[in-house]
C-alpha positions in Angstrom: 166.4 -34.6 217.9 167.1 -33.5 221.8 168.3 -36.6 222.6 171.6 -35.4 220.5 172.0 -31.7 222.5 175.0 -31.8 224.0 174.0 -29.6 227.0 177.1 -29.6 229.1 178.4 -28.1 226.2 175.3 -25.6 226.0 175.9 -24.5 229.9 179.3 -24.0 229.8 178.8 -21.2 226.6 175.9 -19.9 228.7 178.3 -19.3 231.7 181.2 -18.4 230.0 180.8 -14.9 231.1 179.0 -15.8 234.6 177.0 -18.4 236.4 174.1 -15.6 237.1 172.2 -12.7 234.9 174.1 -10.2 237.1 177.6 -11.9 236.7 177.3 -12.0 232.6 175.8 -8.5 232.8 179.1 -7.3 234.8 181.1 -9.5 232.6 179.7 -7.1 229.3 179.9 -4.1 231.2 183.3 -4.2 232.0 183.9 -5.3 228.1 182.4 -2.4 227.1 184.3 -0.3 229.1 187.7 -1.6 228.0 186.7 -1.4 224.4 185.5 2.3 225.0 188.3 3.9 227.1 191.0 1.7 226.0 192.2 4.1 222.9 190.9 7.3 224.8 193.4 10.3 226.1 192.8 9.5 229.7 194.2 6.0 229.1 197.6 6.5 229.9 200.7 3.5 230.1 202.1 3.8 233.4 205.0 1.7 235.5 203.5 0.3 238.9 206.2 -1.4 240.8 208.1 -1.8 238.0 205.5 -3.4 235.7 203.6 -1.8 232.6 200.5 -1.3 232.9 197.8 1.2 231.6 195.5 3.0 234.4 192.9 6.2 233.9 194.4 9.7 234.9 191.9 12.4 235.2 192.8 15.6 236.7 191.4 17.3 240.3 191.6 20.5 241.5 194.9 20.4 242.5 198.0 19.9 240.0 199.8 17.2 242.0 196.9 15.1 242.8 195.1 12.9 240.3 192.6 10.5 240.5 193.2 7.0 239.0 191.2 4.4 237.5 192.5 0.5 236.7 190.9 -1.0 233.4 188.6 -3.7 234.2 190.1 -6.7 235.4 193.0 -5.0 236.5 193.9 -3.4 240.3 196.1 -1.2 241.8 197.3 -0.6 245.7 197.6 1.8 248.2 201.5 2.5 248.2 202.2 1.5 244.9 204.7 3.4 243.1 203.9 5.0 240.1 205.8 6.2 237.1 203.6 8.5 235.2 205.1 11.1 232.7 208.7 10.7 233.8 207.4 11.2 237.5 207.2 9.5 240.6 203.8 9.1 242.0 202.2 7.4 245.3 198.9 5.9 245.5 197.7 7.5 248.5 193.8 7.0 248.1 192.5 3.4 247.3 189.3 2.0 247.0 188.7 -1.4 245.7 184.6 -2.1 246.8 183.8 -1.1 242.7 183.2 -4.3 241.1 184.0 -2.8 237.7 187.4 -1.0 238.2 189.5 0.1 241.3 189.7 3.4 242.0 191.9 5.8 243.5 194.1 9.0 243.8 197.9 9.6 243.5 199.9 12.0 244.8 203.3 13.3 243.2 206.2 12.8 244.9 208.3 15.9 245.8 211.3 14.2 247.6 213.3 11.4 246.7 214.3 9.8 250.5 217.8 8.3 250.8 217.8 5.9 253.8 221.1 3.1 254.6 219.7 -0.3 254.9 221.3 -2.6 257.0 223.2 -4.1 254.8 224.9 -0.7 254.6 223.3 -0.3 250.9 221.7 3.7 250.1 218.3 2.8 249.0 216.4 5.7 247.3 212.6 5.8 248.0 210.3 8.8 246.0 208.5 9.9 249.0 206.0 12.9 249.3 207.1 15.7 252.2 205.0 17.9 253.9 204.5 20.5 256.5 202.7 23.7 256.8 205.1 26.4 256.4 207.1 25.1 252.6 206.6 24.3 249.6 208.3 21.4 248.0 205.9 21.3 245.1 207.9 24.4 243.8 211.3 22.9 244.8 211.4 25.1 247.9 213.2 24.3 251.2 213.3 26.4 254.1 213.8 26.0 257.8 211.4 24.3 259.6 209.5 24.3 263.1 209.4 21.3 265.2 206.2 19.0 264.9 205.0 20.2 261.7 206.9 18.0 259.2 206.1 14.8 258.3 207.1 12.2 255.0 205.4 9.6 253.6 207.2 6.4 251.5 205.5 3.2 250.0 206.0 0.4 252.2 208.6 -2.0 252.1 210.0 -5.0 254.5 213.6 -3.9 253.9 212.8 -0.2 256.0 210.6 -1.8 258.8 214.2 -1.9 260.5 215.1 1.3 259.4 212.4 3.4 259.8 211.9 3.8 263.7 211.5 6.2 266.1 214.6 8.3 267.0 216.1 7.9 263.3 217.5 11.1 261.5 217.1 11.7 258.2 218.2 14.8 256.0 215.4 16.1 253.7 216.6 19.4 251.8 216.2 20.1 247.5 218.9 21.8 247.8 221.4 18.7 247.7 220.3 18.1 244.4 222.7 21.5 243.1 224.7 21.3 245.7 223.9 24.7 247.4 223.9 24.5 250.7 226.7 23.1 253.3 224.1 22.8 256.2 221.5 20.6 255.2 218.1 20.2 256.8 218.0 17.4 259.1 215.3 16.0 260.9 214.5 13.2 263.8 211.4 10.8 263.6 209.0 11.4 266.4 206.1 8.6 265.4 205.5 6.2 262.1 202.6 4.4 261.3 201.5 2.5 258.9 198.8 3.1 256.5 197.3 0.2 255.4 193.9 -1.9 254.5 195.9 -5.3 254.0 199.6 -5.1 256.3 201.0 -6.4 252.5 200.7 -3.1 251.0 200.5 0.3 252.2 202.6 3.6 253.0 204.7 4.3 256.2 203.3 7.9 258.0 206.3 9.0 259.2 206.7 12.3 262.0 209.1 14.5 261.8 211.0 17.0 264.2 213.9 19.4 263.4 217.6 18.4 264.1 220.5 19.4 263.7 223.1 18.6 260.9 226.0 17.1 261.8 229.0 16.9 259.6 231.2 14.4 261.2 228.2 11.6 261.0 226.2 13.0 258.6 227.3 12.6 255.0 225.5 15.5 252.6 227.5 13.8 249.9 225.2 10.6 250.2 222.4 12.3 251.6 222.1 10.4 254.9 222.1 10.9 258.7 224.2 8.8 260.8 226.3 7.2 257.8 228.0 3.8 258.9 231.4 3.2 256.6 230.6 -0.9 256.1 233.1 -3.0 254.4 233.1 -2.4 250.4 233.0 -4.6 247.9 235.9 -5.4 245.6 232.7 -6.8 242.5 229.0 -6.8 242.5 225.9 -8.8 242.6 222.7 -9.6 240.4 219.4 -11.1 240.0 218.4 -11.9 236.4 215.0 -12.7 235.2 213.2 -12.9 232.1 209.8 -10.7 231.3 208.2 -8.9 234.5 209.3 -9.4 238.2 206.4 -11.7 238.9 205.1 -14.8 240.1 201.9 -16.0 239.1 200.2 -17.7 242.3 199.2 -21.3 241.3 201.2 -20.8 237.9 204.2 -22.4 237.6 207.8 -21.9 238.3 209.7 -18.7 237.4 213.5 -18.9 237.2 215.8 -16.1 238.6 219.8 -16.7 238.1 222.6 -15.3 240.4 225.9 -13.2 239.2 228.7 -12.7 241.0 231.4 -9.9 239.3 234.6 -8.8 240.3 235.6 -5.6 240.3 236.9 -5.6 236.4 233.6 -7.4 235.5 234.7 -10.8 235.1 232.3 -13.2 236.2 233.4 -15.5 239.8 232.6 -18.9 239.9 230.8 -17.8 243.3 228.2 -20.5 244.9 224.8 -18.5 245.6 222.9 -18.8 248.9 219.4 -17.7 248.2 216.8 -16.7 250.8 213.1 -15.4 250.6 210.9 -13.5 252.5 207.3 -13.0 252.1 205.7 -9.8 253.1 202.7 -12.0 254.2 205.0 -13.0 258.1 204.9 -17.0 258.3 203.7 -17.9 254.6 207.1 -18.6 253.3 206.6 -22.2 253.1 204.1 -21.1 250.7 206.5 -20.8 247.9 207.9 -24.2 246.5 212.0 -23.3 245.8 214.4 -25.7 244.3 218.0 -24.3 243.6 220.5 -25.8 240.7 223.8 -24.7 241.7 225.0 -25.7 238.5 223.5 -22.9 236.9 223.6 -20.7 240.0 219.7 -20.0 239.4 216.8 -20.3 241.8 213.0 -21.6 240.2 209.9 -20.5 242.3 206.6 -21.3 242.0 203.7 -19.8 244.5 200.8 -22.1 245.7 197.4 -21.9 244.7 196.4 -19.7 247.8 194.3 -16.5 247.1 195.4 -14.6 250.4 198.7 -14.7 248.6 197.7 -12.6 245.7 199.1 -8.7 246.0 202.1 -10.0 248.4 205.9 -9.5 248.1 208.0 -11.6 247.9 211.6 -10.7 248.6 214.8 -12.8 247.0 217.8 -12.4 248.6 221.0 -13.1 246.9 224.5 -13.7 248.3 227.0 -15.9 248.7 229.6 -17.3 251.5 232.0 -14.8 252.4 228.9 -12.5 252.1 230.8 -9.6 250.3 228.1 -10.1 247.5 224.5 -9.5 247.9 221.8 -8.4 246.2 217.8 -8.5 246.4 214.8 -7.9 245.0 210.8 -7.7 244.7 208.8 -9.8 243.1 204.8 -9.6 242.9 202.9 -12.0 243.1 200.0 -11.7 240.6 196.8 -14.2 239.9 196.6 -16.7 236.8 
């Protein structure tokens, strides 16, 4: 009667849930802890970098600080941007050494940063302000003394350039209604780079009071230094279906270029695609092959687990380059 046990078939049940005792007993805890918390009020649906999720949110002693639990199975990092109750939040505390759920803290953003790219786009970024003598979390903005100001924003690849020592930026609430001709401006003194990976993380940025200029500055756009670049008679777009993600050792994902002119009628444009991965030098990780008949891109990621929690950036544009458009994409694990 043992000679007919099929016990390849008996191991693989037994280690469904774990090679080890301690593995299968991880494997139920974390079960448990889905099925329990799953359905409870501290189980909240969230947007992190644009993607649903649900995450724990449990109050501290201060109102713009909460503390942050992923659901088994599930992670978060430190910089992620977090849309929680109609609010921006940052992940500014991260600890991922719990073998049951990553934990953490977020912090509310108080500011929402306008910085020109390169490209001469205005990028928004929810940032968090601080210094010692205001108080933004009550949509306060006074004047400011030098070296006590400083701003923090998740990072990105697209603000490495942008983000450097000597740049002004104007910070003031009041642009928001408009009640103030003389914006507060300010010049960065330092910036460095919080991070536990150099994939994610948040930029540390110094500030020092400056002076508002109105012939460079514009208060209408809220930047310092504005730089007329030539406009645009149409737009650009990436197109996707589901989340903006690539599954590392999945398979490929398509994203599809449009070109519009400036009454919305779509140009027979030819797109030139580009990537860049927020992991320097592991672009040729990431298998590309472009139809131009369709104007679409498919990527697929390679089976490398360093790659997992990287950026990858799409860049869209096409050859008079008076088009252009880009985006994030994640990549996730199987």
């Amino acid at each position: 009667m043992a000679d007919n046990i099929n016990w390849d078939l008996y191991s693989n049940r037994l280690n469904i849930k774990g090679e080890t005792s301690r593995d299968r007993n991880i494997a139920l805890l974390k079960n448990n802890i889905k099925k329990k918390i799953i359905n409870s009020p501290p189980c909240q649906s969230v947007t992190i970098n644009s993607i649903s999720k649900s995450i724990i949110v449990l109050d501290t002693d201060k109102k713009n600080i909460k503390k942050i639990n992923s659901l088994p199975n599930e992670s978060f990092n430190i910089g992620d941007n977090i849309i929680w109750n109609s609010l921006n939040w940052l992940v500014t505390d991260w600890d991922c050494a719990n073998e049951i759920q990553t934990t953490g803290k977020m912090t509310l953003c108080n500011y929402t940063l306008k910085l020109q790219l390169l490209d001469g786009s205005i990028q928004s970024c929810p940032a968090i302000f601080k210094n010692t003598t205001s108080n933004l979390d009550e949509n306060e903005m006074i004047s400011l003394a030098d070296g006590l100001s400083s701003i923090r924003v998740r990072y990105n690849l697209n603000l490495v350039d942008v983000l450097k020592t000597g740049v002004r930026l104007m910070i003031d609430n009041r642009l928001l209604n408009e009640t103030t001709d003389t914006p507060n401006c300010y010049v960065i003194s330092d910036v460095l780079l919080e991070s536990y990976d150099s994939i994610n993380g948040i930029f540390n940025i110094s500030l020092k009071k400056d002076e508002y200029n109105a012939s460079i500055d514009s208060k209408e756009l809220g930047v310092c230094d504005y730089k007329e670049m030539v406009v645009s008679t149409g737009s650009a777009k990436i197109t996707y279906s589901g989340d903006c993600v690539i599954k590392c050792g999945g398979s490929y994902k398509t994203f599809t270029g449009i070109f519009n002119d400036i009454d919305g009628n779509i140009l027979d444009s030819t797109p030139v695609w580009s990537i860049k991965s927020s992991i320097i030098g592991l672009e040729n990780n990431f298998t590309t092959i472009i139809d131009d008949s369709t104007k679409s891109i498919k990527i697929k990621c390679n089976d490398i687990e360093e790659l997992i929690g990287s950026i990858l950036t799409l860049n869209l544009t096409e050859d008079s380059n008076l088009y252009s458009a880009s985006i994030e994409i994640e990549v996730i694990s199987l």
